[in-house]
C-alpha positions in Angstrom: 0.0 0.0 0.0 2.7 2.0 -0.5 2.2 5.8 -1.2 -1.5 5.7 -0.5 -2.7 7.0 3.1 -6.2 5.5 4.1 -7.6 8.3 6.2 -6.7 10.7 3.3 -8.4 8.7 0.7 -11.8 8.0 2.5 -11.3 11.7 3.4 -10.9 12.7 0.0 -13.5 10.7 -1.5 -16.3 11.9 1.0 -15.6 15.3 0.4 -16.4 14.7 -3.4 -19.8 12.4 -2.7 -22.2 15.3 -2.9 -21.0 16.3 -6.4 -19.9 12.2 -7.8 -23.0 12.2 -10.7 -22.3 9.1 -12.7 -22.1 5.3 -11.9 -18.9 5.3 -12.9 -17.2 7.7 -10.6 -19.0 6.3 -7.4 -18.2 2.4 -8.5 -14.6 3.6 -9.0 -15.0 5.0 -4.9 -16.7 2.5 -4.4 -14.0 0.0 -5.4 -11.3 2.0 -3.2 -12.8 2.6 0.0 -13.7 -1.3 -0.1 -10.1 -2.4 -0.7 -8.9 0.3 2.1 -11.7 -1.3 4.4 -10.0 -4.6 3.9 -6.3 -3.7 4.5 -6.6 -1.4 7.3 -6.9 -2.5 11.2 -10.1 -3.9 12.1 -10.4 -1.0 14.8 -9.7 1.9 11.9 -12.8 0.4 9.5 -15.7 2.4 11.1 -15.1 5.3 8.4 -14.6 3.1 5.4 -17.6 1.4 6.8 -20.2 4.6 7.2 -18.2 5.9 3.9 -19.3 2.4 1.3 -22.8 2.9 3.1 -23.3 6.4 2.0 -22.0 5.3 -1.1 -24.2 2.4 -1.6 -26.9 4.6 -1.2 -25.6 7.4 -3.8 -25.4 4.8 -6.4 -29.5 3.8 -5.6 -30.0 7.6 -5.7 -28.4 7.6 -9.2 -30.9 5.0 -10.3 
């Protein structure tokens, strides 16, 4: 995982939710958070967990 800092991605990425309008940009978050959730400590995953549930839910939003 090297150059890649969780907190700053999940960060990043739910700063951006509000404007992602298209399938593809919130399966490619999607995808990231979801890898991050399963390579960082079990006790570090509530973020990437709230984070892939707001995303879920953009994506049924979207249609």
């Amino acid at each position: 995982m090297s150059g890649v800092t969780p907190y700053r991605t999940i960060e990043e990425i739910a700063s951006r939710l509000d404007s992602m309008d298209s399938h593809a940009a919130v399966n490619e978050a999607l995808d990231k958070v979801e890898y991050l959730f399963e390579v960082i400590p079990p006790e570090l995953q509530g973020p990437a967990e709230d984070l892939i549930a707001r995303l879920r839910v953009k994506l049924k939003e979207l249609g």
